[in-house]
C-alpha positions as CSV (number, residue, x, y, z in Angstrom):
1,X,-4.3,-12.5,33.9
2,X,-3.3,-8.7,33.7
3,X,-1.6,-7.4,30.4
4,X,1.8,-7.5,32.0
5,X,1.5,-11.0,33.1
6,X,0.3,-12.0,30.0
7,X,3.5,-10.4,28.3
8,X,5.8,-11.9,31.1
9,X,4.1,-15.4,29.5
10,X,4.3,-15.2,26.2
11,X,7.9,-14.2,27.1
12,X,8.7,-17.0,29.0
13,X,7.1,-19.3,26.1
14,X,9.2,-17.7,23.5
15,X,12.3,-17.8,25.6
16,X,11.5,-21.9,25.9
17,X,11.1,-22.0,21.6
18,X,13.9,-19.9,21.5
19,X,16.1,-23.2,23.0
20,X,14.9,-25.1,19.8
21,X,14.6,-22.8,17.1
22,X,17.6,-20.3,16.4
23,X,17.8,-17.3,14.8
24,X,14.2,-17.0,13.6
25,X,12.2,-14.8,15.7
26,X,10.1,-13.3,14.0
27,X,8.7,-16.5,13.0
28,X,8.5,-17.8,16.8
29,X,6.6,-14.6,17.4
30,X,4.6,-15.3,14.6
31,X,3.3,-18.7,15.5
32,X,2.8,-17.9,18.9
33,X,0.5,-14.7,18.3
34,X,-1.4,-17.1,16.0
35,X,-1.6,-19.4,18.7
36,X,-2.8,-16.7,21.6
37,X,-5.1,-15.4,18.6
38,X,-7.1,-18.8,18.4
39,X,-5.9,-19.0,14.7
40,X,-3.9,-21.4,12.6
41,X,-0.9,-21.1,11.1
42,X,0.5,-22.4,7.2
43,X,4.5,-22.5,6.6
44,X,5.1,-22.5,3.1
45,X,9.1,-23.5,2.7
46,X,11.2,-26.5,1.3
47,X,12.2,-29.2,3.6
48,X,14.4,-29.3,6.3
49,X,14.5,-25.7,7.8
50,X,12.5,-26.5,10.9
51,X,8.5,-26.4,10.0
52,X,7.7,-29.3,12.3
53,X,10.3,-28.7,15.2
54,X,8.5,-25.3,15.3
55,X,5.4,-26.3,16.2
56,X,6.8,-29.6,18.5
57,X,8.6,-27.3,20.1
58,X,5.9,-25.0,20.6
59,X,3.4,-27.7,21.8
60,X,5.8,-28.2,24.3
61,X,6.7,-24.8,25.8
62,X,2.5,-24.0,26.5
63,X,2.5,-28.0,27.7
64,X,0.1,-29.5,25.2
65,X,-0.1,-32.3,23.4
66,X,1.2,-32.7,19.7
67,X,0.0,-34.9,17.1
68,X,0.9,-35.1,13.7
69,X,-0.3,-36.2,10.3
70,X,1.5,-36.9,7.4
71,X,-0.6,-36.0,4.0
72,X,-0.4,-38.4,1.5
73,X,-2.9,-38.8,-1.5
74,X,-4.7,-42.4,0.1
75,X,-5.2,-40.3,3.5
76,X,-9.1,-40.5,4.1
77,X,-10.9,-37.9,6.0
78,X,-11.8,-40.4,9.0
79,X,-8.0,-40.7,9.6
80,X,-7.9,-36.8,10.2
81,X,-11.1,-37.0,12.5
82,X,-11.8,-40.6,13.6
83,X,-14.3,-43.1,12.9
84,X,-16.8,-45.1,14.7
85,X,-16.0,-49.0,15.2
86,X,-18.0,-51.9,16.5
87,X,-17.0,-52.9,19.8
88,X,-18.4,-56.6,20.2
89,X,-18.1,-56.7,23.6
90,X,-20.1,-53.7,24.3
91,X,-22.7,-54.2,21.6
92,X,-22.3,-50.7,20.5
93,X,-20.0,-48.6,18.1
94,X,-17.3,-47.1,19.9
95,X,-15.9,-43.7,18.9
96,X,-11.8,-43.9,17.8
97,X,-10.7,-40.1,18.0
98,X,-8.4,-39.3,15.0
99,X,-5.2,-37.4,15.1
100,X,-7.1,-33.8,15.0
101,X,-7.9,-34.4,18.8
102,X,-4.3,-32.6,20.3
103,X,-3.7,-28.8,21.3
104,X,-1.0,-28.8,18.7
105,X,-1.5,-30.3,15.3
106,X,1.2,-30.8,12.6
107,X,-0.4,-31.0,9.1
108,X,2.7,-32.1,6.8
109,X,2.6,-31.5,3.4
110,X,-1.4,-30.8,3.3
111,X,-1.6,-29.8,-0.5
112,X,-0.6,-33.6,-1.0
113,X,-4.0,-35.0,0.1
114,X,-7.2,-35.2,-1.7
115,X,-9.4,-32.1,-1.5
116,X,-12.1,-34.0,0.5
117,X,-9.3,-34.7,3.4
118,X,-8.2,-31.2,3.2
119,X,-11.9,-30.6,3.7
120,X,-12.3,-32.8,7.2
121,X,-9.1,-31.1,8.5
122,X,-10.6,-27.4,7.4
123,X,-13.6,-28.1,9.0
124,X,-12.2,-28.8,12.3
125,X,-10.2,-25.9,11.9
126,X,-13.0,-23.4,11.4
127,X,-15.7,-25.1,13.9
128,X,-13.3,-26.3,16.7
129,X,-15.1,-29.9,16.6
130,X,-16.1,-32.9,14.8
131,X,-19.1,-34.7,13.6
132,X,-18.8,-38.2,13.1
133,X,-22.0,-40.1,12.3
134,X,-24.5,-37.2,13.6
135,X,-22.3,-37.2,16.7
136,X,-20.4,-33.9,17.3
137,X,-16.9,-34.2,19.5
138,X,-15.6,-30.9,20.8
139,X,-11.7,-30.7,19.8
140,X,-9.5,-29.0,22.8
141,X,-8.2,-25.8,23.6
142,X,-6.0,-24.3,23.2
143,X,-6.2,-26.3,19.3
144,X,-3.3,-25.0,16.5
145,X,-3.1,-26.3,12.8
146,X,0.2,-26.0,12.2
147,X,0.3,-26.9,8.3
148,X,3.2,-26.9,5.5
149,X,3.8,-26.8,2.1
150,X,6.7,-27.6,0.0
151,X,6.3,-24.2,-2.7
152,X,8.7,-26.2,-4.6
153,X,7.7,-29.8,-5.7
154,X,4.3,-29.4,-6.6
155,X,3.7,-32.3,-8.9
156,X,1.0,-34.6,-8.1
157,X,-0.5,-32.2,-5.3
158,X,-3.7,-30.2,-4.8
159,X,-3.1,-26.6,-4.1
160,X,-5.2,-25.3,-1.2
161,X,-8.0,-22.8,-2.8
162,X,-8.0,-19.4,-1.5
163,X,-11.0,-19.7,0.3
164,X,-9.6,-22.6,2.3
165,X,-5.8,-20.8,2.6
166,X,-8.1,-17.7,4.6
167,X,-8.5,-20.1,7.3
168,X,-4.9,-19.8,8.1
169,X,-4.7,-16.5,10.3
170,X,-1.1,-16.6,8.8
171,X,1.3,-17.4,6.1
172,X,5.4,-17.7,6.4
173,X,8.4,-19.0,5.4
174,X,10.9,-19.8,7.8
175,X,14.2,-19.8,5.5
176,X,17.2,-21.0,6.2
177,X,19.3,-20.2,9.0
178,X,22.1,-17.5,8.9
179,X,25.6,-18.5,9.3
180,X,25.8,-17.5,13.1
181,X,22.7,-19.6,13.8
182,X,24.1,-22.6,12.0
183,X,27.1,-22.2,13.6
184,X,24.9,-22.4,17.2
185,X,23.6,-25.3,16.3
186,X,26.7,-27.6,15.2
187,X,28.0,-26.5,18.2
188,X,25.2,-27.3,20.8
189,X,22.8,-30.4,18.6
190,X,25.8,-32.7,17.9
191,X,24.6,-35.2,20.2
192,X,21.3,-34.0,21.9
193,X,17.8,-33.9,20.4
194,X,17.5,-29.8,20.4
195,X,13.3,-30.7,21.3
196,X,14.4,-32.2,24.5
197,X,16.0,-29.2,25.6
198,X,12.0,-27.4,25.7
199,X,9.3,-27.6,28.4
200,X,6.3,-26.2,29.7
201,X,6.9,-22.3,31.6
């Protein structure tokens, strides 16, 4: 692919977002460059200004698949990466992929979860794989960390050192919407999930 075509792309993907997200572009931009880059991305903003319908709706216009965890303090690492169980009728442990394993992954809240877990998802982020009992699983690509934070409610969490924040290629806040955007969107999402409305270029 040329450098025009690849422009005419990352057009056509933003154009798809575009249908979801109003009236932010320069964040759209944003996560997809991060995306092209092979980087991750970390939106720092309160709740309910479109963190995760971002990155869904992202997933959706390159056609991957999406997964998403939700941090909480009892999330252990093996729920992030997967764990080995004993199948009985094979007579063998049996690899269970965890929620890493998707071309788009949605890391809410991740200064709410234990360092350690923080650790198993940083690690995937930085090697592109897994190692579960001496056994290393390749993660797919295209592969996006998509995590948040909530800047304001920071009780009870554990704040992301620096050297684990430089994994993120970038840093943003989306912010809320400006009157014409909200205006948009009262009059086209009364009744219709805005998500369904983006697919694969």
């Amino acid at each position: 692919m040329n450098i025009p075509e690849a422009q005419q792309a990352a057009g056509r993907i933003l154009d798809e977002v575009r249908k979801v997200i109003d009236g932010k572009p320069e964040a759209t931009r944003t996560a997809l460059t991060v995306l092209l880059a092979e980087g991750h991305l970390l939106l720092e903003d309160v709740p309910g200004v479109g963190k995760t319908m971002l990155a869904k709706a992202l997933s959706r216009a390159v056609g991957g698949t999406i997964s998403r965890i939700q941090f909480t303090p009892d999330l252990l690492p093996s729920d992030v990466t997967g764990v080995s169980i004993y199948d009985q009728r094979q007579g063998a442990f049996v690899f269970q992929r965890g929620a890493v394993f998707a071309n788009v992954v949605i890391g809410d809240e991740i200064n709410r979860a234990s360092p350690k877990t923080q650790s198993a998802l940083l690690e995937a982020m930085a090697e592109r794989q897994v190692t579960v009992d001496g056994v290393t699983h390749e993660l797919p690509n295209p592969f996006l960390v998509v995590a948040t934070q909530n800047p304001v409610e920071m009780d009870g969490t554990y704040a992301l050192p620096e050297a684990q924040r430089d994994r993120f290629l970038a840093r943003i806040s989306l912010g809320y919407p400006d009157v014409a955007a909200e205006l948009e969107m009262l009059r086209h999402r009364g009744t219709v999930d805005p998500s369904t409305r983006c697919g694969p270029w």
